[in-house]
N, C-alpha and C positions, 0 to 999 in steps of 0.2 A: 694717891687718892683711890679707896674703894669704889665698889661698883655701885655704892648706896649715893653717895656723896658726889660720883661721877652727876646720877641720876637726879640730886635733888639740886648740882649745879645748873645743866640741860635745865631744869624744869624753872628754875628760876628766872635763866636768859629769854626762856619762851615767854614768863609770863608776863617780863618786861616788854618782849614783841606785839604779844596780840593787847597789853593796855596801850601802847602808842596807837592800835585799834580801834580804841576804847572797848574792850574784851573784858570782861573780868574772871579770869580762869579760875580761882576759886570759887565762884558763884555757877560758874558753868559746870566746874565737877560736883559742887553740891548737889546741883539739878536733876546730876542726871544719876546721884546716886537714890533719884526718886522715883527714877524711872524705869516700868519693867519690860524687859524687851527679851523675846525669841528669835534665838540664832537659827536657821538649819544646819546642820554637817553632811555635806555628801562627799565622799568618798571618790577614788578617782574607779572604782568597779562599778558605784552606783550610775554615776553619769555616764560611765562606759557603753552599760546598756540601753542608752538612747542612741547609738551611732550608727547600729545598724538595724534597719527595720525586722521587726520580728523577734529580734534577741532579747533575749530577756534580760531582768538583774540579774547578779549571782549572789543576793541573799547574805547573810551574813551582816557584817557590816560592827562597827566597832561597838556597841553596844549589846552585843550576842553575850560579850563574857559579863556584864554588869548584872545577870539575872540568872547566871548558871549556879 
């Protein structure tokens, strides 16, 4: 078995789990493909610079190269 078919096995057993639930996981993924939502990304240098009082960030940060 491929890694598609691994995946669309998994996805099947679940969705037999959460209907004994009563879940309907295709209505749930439809939902929420309605839904718009904002991640943050911080970095492990951005949180860094909360550890120690005074320090600052160090700038940067993975989206520097998206606008060079």
């Amino acid at each position: 078995m491929n890694k598609k078919e691994l995946t669309e096995k998994a996805y099947q057993i679940a969705r037999e789990q959460y209907a004994n639930l009563g879940v309907d996981t295709d209505k749930a993924l439809a939902r929420m493909g309605e839904v718009i939502i904002s991640l943050h990304c911080w970095q492990a240098d951005d949180v860094g610079g909360f550890e120690v009082p005074g320090s600052e960030l160090s700038g940067g940060g993975i989206h520097d190269g998206w606008f060079a």
